[in-house]
LUMKOLMI-663096 format. One record per residue: x, y, z of N, C-alpha, C in turn; residue in one letter. Coordinates in steps of 0.1 Angstrom, whole numbers, always signed. Example, Ala and Ser with C-alpha at 12.3 -4.5 7.8 and 13.67 -1.06 7.14 Angstrom:
BEGIN
   n_x   n_y   n_z  ca_x  ca_y  ca_z   c_x   c_y   c_z type
  +132   -57   +78  +123   -45   +78  +132   -33   +78    a
  +128   -22   +71  +137   -11   +71  +129    +0   +79    s
end
This chain:
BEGIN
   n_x   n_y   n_z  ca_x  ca_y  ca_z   c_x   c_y   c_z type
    +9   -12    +0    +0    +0    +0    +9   +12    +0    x
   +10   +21   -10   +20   +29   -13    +7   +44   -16    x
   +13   +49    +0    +3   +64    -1   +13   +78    +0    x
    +6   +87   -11   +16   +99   -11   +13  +109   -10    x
   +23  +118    +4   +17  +132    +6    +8  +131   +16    x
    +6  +118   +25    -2  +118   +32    -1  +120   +45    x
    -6  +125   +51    -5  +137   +69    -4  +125   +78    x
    +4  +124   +86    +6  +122   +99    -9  +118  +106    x
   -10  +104  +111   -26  +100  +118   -23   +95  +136    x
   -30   +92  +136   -26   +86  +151   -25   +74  +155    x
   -19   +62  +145   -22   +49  +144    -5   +46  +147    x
    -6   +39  +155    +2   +33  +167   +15   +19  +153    x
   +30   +23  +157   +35    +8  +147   +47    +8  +158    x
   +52    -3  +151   +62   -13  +160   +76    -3  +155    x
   +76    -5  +144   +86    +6  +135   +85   +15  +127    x
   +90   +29  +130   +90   +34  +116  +103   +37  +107    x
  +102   +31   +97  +114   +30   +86  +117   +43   +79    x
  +127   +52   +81  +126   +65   +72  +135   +63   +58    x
  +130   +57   +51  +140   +58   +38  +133   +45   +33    x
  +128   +46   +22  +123   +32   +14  +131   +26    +5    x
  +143   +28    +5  +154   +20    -5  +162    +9    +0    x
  +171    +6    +0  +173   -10    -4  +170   -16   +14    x
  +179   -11   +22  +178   -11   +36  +166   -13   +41    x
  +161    +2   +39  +147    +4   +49  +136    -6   +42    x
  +135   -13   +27  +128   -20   +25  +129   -35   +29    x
  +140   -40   +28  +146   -50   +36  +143   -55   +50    x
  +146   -43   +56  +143   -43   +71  +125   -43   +74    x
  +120   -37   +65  +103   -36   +69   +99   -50   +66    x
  +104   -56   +56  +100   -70   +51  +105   -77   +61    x
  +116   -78   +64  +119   -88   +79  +112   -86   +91    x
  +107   -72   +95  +104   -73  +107   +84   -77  +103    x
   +79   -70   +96   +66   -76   +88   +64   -90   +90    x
   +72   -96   +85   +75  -110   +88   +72  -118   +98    x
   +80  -111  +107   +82  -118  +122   +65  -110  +129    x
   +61  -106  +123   +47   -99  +130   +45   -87  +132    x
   +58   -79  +129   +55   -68  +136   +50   -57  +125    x
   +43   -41  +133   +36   -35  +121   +47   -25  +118    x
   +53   -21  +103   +60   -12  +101   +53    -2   +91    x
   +57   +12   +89   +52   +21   +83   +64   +27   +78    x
   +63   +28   +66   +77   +34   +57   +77   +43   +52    x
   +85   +59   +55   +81   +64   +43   +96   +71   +42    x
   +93   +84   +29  +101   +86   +16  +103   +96   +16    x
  +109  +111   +12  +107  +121    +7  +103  +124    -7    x
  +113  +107   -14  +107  +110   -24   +99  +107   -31    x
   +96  +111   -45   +80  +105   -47   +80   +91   -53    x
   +89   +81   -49   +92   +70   -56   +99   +60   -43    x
   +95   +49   -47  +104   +41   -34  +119   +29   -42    x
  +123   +24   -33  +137   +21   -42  +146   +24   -41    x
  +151   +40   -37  +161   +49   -34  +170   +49   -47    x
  +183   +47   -44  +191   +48   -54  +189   +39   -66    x
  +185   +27   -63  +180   +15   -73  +171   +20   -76    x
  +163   +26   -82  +152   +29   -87  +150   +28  -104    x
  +140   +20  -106  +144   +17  -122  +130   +21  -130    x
  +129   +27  -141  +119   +29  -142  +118   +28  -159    x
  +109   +26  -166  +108   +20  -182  +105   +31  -190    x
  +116   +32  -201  +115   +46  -209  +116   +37  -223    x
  +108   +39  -234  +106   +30  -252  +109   +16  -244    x
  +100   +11  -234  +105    -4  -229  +118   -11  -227    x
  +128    -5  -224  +134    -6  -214  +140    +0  -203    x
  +144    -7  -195  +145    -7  -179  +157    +5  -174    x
  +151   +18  -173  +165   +24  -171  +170   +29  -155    x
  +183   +26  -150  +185   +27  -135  +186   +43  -137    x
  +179   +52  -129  +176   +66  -130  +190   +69  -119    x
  +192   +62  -110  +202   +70  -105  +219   +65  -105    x
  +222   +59  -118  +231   +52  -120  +230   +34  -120    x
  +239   +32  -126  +237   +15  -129  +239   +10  -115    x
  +234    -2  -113  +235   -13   -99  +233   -28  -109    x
  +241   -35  -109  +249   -46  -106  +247   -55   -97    x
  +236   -61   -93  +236   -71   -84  +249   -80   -82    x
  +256   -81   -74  +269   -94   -72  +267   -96   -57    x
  +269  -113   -58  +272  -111   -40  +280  -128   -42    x
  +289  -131   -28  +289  -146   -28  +288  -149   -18    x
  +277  -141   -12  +266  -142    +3  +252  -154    -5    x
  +252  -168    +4  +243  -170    -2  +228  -166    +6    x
  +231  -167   +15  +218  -158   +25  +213  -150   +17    x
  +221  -139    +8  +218  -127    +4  +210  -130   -11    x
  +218  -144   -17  +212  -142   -29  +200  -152   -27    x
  +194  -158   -21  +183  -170   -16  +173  -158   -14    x
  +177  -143    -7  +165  -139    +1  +163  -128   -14    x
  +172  -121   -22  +166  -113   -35  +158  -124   -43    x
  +157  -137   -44  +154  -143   -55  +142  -143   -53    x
  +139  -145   -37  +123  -146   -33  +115  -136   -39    x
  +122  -125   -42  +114  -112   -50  +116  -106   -63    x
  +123  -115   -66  +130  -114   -86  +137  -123   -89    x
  +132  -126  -106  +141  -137  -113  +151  -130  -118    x
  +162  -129  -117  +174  -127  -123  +178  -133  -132    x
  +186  -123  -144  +189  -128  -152  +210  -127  -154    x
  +211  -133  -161  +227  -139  -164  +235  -127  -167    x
  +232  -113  -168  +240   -97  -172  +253  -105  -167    x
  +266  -103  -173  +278  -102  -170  +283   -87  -172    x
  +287   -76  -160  +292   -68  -157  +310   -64  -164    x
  +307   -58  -180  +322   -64  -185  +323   -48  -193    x
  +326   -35  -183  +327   -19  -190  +340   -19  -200    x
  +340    -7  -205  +351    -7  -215  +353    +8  -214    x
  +369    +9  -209  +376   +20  -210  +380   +28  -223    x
  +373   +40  -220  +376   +53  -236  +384   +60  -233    x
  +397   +60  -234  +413   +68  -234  +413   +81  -244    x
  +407   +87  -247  +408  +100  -263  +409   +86  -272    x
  +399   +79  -269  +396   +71  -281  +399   +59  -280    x
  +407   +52  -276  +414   +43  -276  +403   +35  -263    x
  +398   +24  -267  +391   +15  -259  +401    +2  -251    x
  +398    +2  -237  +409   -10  -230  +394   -18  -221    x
  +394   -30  -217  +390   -37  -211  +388   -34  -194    x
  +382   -35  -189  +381   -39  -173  +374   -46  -170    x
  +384   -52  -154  +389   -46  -149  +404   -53  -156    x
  +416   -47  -151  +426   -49  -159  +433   -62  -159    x
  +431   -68  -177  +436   -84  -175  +443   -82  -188    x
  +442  -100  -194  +452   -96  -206  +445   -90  -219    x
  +431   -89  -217  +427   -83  -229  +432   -65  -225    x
  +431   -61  -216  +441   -48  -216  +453   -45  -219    x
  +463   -57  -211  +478   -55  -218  +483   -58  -233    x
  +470   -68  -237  +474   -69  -253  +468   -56  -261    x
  +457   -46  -258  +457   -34  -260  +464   -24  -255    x
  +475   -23  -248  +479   -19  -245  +497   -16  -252    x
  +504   -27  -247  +512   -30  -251  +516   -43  -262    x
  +505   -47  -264  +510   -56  -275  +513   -68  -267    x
  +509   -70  -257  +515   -87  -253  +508   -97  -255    x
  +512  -110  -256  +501  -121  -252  +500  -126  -248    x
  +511  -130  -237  +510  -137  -228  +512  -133  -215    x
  +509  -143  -206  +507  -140  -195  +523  -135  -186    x
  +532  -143  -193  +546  -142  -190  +550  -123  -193    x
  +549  -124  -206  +548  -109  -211  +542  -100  -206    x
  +530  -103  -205  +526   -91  -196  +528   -88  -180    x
  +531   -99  -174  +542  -101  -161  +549   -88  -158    x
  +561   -96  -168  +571   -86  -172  +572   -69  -177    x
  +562   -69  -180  +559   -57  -185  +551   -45  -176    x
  +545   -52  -166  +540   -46  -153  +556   -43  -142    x
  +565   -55  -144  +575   -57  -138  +582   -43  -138    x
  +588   -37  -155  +591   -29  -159  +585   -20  -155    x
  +572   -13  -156  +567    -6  -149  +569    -2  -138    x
  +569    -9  -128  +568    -6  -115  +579    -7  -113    x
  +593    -7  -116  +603    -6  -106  +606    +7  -104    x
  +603   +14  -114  +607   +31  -110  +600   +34   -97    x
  +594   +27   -93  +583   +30   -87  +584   +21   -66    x
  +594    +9   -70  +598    +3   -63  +599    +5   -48    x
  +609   +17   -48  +613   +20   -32  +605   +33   -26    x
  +594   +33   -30  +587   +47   -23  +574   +42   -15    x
  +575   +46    -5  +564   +50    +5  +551   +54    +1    x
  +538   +50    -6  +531   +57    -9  +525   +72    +2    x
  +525   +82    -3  +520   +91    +5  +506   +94    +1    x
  +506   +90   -12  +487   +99   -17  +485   +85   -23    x
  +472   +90   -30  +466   +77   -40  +472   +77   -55    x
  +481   +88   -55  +488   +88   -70  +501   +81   -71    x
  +508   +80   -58  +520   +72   -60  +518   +58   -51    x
  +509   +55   -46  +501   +41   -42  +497   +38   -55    x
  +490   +40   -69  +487   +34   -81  +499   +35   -91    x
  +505   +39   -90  +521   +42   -98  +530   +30   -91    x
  +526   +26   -76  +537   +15   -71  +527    +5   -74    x
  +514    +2   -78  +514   -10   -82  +509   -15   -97    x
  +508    -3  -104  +505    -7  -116  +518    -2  -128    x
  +522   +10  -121  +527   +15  -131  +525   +30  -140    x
  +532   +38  -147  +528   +49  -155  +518   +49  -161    x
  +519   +39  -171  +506   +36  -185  +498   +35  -180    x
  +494   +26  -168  +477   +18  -164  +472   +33  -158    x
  +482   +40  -149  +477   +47  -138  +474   +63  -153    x
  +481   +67  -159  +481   +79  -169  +469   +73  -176    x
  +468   +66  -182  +454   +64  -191  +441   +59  -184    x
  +442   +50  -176  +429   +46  -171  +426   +47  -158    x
  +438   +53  -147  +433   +56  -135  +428   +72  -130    x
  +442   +82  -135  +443   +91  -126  +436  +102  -131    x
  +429  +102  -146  +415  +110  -150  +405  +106  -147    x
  +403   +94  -145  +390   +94  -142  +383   +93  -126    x
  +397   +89  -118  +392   +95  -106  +396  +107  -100    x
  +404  +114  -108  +403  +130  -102  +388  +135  -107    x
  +382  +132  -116  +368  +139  -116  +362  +131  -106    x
  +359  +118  -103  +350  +111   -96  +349  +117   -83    x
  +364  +123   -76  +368  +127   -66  +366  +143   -64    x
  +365  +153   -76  +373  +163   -74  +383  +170   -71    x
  +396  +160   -73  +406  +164   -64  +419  +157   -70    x
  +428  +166   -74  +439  +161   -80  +444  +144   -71    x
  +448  +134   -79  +452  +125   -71  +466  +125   -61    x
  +471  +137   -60  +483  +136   -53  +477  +139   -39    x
  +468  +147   -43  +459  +152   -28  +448  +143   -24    x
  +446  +128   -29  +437  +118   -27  +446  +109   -16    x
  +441   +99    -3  +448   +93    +3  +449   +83    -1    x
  +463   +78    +2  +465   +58    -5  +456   +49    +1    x
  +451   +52    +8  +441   +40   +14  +432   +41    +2    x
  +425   +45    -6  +418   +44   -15  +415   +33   -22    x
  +430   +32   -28  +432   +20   -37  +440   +11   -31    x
  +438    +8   -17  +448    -4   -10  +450   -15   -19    x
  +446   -18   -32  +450   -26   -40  +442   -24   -52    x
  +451   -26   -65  +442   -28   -82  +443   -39   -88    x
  +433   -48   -85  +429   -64   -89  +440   -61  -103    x
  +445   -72  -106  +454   -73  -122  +453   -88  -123    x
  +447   -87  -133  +446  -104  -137  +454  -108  -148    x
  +458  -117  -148  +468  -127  -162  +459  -134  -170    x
  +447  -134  -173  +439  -139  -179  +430  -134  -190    x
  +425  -139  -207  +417  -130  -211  +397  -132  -203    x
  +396  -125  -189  +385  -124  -183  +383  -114  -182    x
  +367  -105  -188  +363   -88  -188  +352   -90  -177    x
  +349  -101  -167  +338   -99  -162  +346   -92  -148    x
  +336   -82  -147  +340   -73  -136  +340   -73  -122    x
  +332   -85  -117  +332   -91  -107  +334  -105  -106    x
  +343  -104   -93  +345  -123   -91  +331  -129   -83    x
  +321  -127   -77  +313  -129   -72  +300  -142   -81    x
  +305  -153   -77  +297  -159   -78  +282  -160   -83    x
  +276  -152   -78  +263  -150   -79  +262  -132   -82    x
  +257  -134  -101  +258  -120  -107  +243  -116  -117    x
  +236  -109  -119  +224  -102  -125  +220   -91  -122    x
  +204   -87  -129  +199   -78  -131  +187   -84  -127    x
  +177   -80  -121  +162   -82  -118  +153   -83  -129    x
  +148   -92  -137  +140   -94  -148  +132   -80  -144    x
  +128   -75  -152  +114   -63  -149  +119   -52  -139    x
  +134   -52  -135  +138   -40  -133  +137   -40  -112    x
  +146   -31  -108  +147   -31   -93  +134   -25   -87    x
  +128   -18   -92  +119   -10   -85  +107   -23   -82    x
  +107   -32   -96   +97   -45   -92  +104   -53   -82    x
  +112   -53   -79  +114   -61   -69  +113   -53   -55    x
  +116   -43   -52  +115   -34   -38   +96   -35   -37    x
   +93   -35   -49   +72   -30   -42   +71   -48   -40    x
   +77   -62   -42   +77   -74   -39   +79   -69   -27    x
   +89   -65   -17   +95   -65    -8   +84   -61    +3    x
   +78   -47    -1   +71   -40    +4   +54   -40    +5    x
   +57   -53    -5   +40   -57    -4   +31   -60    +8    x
   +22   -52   +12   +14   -55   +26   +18   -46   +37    x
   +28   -36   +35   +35   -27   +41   +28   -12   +34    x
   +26    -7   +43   +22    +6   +47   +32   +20   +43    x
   +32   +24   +29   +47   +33   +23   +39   +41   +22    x
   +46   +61   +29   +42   +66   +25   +52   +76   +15    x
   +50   +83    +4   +60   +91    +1   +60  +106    -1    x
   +69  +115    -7   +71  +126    -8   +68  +132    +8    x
   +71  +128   +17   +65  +133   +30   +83  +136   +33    x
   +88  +145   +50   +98  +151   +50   +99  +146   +69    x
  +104  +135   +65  +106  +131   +81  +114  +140   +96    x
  +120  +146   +86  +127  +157   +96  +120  +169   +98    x
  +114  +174   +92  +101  +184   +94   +91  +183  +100    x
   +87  +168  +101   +75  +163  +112   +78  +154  +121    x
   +91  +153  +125  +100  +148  +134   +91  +142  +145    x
   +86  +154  +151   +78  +145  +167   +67  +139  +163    x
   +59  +141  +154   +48  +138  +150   +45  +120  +143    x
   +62  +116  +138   +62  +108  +134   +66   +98  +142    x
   +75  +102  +152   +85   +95  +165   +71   +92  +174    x
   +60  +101  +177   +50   +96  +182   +43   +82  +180    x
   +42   +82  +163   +37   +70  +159   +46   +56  +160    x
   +57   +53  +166   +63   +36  +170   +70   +37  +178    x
   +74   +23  +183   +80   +24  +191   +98   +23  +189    x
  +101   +22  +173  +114   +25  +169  +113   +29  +161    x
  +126   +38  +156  +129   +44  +142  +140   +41  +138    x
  +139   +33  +124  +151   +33  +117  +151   +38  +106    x
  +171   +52  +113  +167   +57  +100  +176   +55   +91    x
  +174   +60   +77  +187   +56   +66  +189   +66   +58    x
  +185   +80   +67  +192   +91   +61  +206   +98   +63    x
  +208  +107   +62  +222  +111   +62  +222  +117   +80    x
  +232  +110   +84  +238  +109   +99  +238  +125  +106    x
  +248  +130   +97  +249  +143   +97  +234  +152  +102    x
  +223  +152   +87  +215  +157   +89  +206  +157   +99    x
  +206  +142  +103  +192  +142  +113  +197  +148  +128    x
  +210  +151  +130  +214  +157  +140  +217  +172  +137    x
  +211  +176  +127  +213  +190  +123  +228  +200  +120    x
  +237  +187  +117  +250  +191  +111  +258  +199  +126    x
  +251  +192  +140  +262  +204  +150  +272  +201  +150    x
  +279  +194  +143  +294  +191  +149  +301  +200  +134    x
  +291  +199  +123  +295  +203  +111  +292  +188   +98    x
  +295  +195   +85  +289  +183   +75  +301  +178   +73    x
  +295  +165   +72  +304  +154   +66  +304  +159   +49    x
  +316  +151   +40  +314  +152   +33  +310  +144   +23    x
  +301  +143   +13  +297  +131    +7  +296  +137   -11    x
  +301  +128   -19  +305  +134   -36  +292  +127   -41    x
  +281  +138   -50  +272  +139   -56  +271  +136   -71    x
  +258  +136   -72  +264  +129   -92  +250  +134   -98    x
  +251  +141  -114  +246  +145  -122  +240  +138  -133    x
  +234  +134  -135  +229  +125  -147  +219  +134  -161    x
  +225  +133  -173  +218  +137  -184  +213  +124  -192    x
  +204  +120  -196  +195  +107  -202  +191  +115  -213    x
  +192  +107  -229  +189  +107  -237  +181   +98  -243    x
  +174   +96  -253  +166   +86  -260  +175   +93  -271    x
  +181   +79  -281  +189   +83  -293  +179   +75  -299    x
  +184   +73  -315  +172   +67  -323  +182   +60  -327    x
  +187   +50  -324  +196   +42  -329  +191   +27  -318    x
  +192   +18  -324  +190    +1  -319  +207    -1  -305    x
  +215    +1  -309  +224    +0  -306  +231   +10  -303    x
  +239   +20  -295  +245   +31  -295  +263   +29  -287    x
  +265   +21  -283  +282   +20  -276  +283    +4  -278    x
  +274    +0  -276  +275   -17  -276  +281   -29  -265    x
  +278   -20  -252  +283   -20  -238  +276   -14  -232    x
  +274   -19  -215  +263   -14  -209  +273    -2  -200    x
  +283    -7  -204  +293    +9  -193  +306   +14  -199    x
  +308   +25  -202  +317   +29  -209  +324   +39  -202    x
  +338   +36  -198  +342   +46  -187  +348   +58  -196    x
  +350   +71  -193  +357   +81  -198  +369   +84  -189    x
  +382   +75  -192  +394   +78  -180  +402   +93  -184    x
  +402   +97  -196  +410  +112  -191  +403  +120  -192    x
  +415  +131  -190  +407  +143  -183  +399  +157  -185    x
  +395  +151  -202  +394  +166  -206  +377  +158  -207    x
  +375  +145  -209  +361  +146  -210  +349  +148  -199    x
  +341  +159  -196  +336  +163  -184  +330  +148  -176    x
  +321  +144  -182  +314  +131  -175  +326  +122  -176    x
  +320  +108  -164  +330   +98  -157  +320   +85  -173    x
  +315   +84  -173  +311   +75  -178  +298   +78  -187    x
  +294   +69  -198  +282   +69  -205  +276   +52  -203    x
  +262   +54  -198  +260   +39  -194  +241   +39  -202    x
  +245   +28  -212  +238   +22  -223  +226    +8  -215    x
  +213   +15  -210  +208   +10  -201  +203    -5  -214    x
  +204    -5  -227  +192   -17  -227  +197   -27  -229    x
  +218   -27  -226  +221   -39  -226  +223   -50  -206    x
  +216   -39  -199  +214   -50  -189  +207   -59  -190    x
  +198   -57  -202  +183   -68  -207  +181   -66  -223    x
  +196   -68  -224  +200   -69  -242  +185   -77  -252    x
  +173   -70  -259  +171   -74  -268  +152   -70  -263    x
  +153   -62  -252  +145   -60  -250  +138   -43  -245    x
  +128   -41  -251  +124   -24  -256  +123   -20  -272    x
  +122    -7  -272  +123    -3  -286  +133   -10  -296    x
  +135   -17  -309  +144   -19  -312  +160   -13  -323    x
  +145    +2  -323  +150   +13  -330  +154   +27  -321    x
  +154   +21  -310  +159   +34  -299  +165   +27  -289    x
  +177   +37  -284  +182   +36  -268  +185   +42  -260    x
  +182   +45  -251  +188   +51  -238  +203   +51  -232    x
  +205   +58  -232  +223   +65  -226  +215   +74  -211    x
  +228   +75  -206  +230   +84  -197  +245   +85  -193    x
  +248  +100  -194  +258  +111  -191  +263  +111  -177    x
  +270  +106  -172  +273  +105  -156  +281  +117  -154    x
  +281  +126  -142  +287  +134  -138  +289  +132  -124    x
  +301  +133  -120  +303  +131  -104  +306  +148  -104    x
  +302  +155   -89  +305  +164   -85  +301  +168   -70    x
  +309  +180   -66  +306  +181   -51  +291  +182   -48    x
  +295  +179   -32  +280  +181   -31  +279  +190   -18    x
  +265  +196   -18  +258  +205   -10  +245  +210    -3    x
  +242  +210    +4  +227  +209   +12  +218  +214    +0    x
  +208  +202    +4  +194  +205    -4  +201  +192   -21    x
  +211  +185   -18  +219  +177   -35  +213  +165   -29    x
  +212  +153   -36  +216  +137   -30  +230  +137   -26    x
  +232  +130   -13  +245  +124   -14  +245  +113   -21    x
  +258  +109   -26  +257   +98   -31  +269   +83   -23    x
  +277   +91   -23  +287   +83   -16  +297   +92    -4    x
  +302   +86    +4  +307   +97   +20  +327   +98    +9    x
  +328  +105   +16  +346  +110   +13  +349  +103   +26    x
  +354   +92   +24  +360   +83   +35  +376   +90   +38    x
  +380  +101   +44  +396  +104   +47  +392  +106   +59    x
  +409  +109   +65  +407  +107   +76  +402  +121   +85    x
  +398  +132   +82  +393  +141   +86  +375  +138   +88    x
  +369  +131   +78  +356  +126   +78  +352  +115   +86    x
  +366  +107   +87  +360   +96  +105  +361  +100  +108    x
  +372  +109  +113  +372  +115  +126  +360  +125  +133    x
  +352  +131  +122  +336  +137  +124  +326  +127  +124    x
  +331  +116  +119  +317  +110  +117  +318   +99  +132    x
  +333  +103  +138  +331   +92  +150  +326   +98  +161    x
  +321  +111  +158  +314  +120  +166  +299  +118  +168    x
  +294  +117  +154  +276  +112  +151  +277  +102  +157    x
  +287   +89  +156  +282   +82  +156  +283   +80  +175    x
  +288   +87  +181  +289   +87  +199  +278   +87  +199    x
  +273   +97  +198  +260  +105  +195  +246   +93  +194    x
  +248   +90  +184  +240   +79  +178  +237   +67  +188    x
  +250   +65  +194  +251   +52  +199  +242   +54  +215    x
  +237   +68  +219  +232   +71  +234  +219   +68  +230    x
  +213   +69  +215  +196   +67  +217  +192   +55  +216    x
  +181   +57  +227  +172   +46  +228  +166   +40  +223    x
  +158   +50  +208  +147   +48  +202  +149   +44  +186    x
  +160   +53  +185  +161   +55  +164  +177   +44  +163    x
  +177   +41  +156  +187   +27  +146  +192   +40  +140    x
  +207   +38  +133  +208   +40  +118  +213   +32  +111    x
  +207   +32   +99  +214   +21   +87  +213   +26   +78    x
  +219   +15   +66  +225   +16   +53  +233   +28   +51    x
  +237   +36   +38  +248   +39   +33  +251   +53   +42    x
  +238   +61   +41  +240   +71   +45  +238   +76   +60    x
  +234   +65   +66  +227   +57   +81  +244   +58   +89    x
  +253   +49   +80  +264   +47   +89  +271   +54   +80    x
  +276   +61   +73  +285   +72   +66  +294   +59   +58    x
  +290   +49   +52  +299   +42   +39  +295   +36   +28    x
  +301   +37   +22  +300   +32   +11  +303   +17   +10    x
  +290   +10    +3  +283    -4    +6  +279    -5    -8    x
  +284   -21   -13  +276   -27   -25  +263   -31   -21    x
  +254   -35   -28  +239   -40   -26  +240   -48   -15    x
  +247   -64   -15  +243   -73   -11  +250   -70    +2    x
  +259   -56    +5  +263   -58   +15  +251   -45   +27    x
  +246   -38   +21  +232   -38   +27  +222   -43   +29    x
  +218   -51   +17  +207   -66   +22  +214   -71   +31    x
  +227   -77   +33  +231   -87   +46  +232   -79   +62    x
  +232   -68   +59  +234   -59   +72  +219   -56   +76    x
  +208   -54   +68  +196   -52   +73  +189   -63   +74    x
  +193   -74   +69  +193   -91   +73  +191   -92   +87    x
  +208   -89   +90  +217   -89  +103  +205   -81  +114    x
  +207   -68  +112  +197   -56  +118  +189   -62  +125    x
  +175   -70  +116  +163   -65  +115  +160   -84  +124    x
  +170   -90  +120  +168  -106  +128  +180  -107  +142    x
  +188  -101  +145  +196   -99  +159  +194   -87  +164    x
  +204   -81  +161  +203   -66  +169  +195   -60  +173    x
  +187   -56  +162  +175   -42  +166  +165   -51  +172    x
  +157   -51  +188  +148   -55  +189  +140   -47  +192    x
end
């Protein structure tokens, strides 16, 4: 039951969920379960959160960037299936250098684009070469942490433009914990994850969150922090999964979290990159990526049109989405402040991404509001 815009009543629940995306629907579905009554709602006018998918010329497009189901949790993948058939998507982008296309993540179909190798020996060696200039230094930033393990070439063409925009911030001023390691494989393999268990939700994510939420009580576009007591009145817990910072009114100061831009086209072409992710690694092209939604469910929608979308990472600022937290060490050290904070109340939980200030793949939210909603939170 998905109601929107609707006022504040005096009907009594076990929990109230503030965020209806991947977390807070998880968690209503587990505690629903076990008996208890939960009421969910949304600011915005849609439930899903970030996963939110929605069908433009009949196909499935992820409105706030691509998601990738992977996990080799089987808990995790037993309990999505109960609410979508997945299909076989192999996650396999392609790097655009000023033209020049390389594979990821980086194996031998890169180094034989790259340098001409073919074998695994060869390209060994050729990483070998690379990195010994590189050998006896200390990484201090995230630009000479990727230069000691990959090398000049990998890190100049396909690392250090495309995350100085993702970042905003030259890589010398990025910290090495970033990239505490860059997977490099000896193999011709483009699938982008090693995870076992890999898809896309037949009919799109958003069908599977209203599975989740079936029999549950969603309200949306409503503003949980504006009717704060009104809503704390109605359960006897709150969990919330909005930004940590905010719900405590920023007194310590904002954390900081990097925001993203999206421009969506309908082209008239069947086909338009021939890849469902196309990274832009240097530096002069503004967007990080162009992602070609109708090959997550290749062969299905218009067959004379497709959908793109223009990714733009940029700062962010009150009143933007966060999207992901700036994990340095200036931002734990604020965020181990909320979370003191956090940890005295009696009444309100926080979870998922922006709940606990990190950055989390899917399945590692499903397994944490798994976790949540069947131990901890009672």
């Amino acid at each position: 039951m998905i109601l929107r815009g609707v006022g504040v009543s005096g009907k009594m629940y076990d929990y109230l969920i503030v965020g209806a995306g991947l977390y807070g629907a998880v968690f209503a579905q587990v505690k629903t379960e076990q008996g208890k009554k939960c009421l969910v709602i949304d600011r915005r006018d849609h439930i899903a959160g970030n996963i939110y998918s929605e069908q433009i010329e009949g196909i499935e497009v992820h409105k706030y960037g691509p998601h990738i189901f992977h996990t080799d949790k089987e808990n995790v993948r037993e309990y999505v299936n109960r609410f979508a058939k997945f299909n076989h998507f192999t996650y396999c982008p392609v790097a655009n250098y000023k033209g020049e296309l390389y594979h990821l993540p980086f194996n031998m179909d890169t180094f034989h684009a790259m340098w001409g190798v073919n074998t695994p020996a060869e390209a060994e060696g050729k990483l070998a070469e690379q990195r010994a200039e590189f050998a006896n230094i200390e990484p201090k930033n995230l630009e000479e942490q990727a230069l000691k393990l990959v090398g000049r070439d990998i890190y100049e063409m396909l690392i250090k433009g495309y995350t100085e925009k993702q970042w905003g911030k030259p890589c010398s001023e990025l910290p090495a914990f970033i990239i505490k390691r860059l997977p490099v494989r000896m193999i011709y393999d483009n699938n982008y994850f090693n995870h076992p268990h890999q898809g896309i939700p037949i009919g799109g994510y958003t069908a599977m969150v209203e599975k989740m939420l079936d029999g549950i009580e969603v309200r949306l576009g409503v503003d949980y922090l504006s009717e704060r007591e009104g809503f704390e009145a109605l359960a006897d817990k709150v969990i919330y999964t909005g930004q940590i910072d905010e719900y405590y009114g920023y007194c310590f100061g904002e954390l900081q979290y990097r925001s993203l831009r999206f421009e969506t086209e309908v082209i008239d072409v069947g086909n338009y990159q021939g890849v469902a992710g196309m990274n832009y690694t240097d530096s002069d092209t503004p967007f990080t990526r162009i992602v070609e939604h109708k090959h997550f469910e290749f062969g299905k929608g218009n067959p004379n049109k497709t959908v793109i979308t223009r990714e733009y990472s940029q700062s962010w600022s009150k009143g933007m989405e966060a999207y992901y937290p700036v994990n340095d060490a200036e931002n734990a050290k604020l965020y181990e402040k909320y979370k003191e904070l956090a940890g005295k109340e009696s009444k309100v939980r926080f979870g998922g991404r922006l709940g606990t200030y990190r950055y989390m793949d899917m399945d590692q939210v499903i397994n944490e509001a798994l976790e949540d909603a069947k131990k901890r939170i009672q």
